[in-house]
N, C-alpha and C positions, 0 to 999 in steps of 0.2 A: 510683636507676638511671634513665638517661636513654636512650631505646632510640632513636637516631639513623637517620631513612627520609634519605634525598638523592634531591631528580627532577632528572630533567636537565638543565631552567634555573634550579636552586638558583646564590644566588651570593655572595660570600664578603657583601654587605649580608645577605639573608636569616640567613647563618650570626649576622651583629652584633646582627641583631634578634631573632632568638633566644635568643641569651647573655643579652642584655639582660634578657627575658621572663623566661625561665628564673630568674635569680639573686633579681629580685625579683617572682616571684610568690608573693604571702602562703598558701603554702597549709601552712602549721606552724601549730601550736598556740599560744595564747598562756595566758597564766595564768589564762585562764575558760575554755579548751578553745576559742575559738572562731579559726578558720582568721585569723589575723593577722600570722604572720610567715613571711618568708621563709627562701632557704636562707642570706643573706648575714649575717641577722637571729640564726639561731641556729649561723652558724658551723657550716655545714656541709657535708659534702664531695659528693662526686659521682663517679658511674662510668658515663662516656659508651663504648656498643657501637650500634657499627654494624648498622641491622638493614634489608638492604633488603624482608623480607619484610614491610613495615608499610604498602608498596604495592603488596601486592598486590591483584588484581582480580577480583572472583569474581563480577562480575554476568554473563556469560556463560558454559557451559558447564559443566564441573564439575573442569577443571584451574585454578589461579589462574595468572594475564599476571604477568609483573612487567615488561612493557613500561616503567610508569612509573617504575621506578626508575634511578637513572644508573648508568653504566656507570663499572665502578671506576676508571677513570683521573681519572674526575670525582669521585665518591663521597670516595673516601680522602680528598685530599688536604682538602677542604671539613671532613669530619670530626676531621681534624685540626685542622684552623683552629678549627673547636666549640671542641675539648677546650684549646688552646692560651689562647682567647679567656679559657673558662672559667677557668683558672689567673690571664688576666692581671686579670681580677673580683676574685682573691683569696680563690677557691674551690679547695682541693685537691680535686684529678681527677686519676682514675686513665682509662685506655682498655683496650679489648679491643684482639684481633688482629684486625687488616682482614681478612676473607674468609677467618678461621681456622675452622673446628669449634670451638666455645666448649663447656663446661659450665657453664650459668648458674644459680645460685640466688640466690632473691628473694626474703625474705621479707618483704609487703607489709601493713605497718601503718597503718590507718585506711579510711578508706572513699572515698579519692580515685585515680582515676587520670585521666589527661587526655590528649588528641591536643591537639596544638597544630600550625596552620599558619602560618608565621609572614607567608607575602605577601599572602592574603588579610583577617588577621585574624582570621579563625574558631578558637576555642577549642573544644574539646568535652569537656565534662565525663563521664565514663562512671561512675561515683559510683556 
């Protein structure tokens, strides 16, 4: 499950650098359990949703900003390009509806989860 944020100067490179990131980071199991393959590695699929609440802002006040997020005319189509990108990887991807009410379940196996920005570089492990 790949929970896609978009900010407003995202740009179809950021999206490349992403796909990139995404396809081979080693964070699968290998045959000693230790995090060494990717998703490309064990053939595997992916379901990119749009979520622009993953920027939201809650250091002031006690409603969250989503100032940082783009505005869907920008959002969509970038996320499209993601899930497009991701396909031309050789990853089957599935997408959610842009700006739908989703019902999401996720049942998340192992001890990783991760923010990833892809302009600055910054990884963050939440593990």
């Amino acid at each position: 499950m790949l929970l896609v944020g978009i900010e407003p100067d995202d740009t179809t490179t950021d999206v490349k650098r992403a796909v990139e990131k995404v396809a081979a980071l080693r964070i699968f199991p290998d045959d000693q359990g230790l995090m060494n393959r990717s998703l490309v590695d064990i053939e595997g699929s992916a379901m990119v949703v749009s979520q622009f609440t993953l920027l939201g802002n809650v250091r002031k006040g006690r409603r969250p900003s989503f100032t940082g997020a783009a505005a869907p005319e920008i959002a969509a189509p970038l996320v499209d390009h993601f899930a497009a990108m991701m396909r031309e990887a050789g990853i089957p991807t599935e997408t959610g509806v842009f700006g739908a009410p989703m019902l999401l379940e996720l049942v998340n196996e192992g001890p990783v989860t991760i923010v990833m920005d892809v302009r600055d570089g910054r990884v963050t492990d939440f593990g």
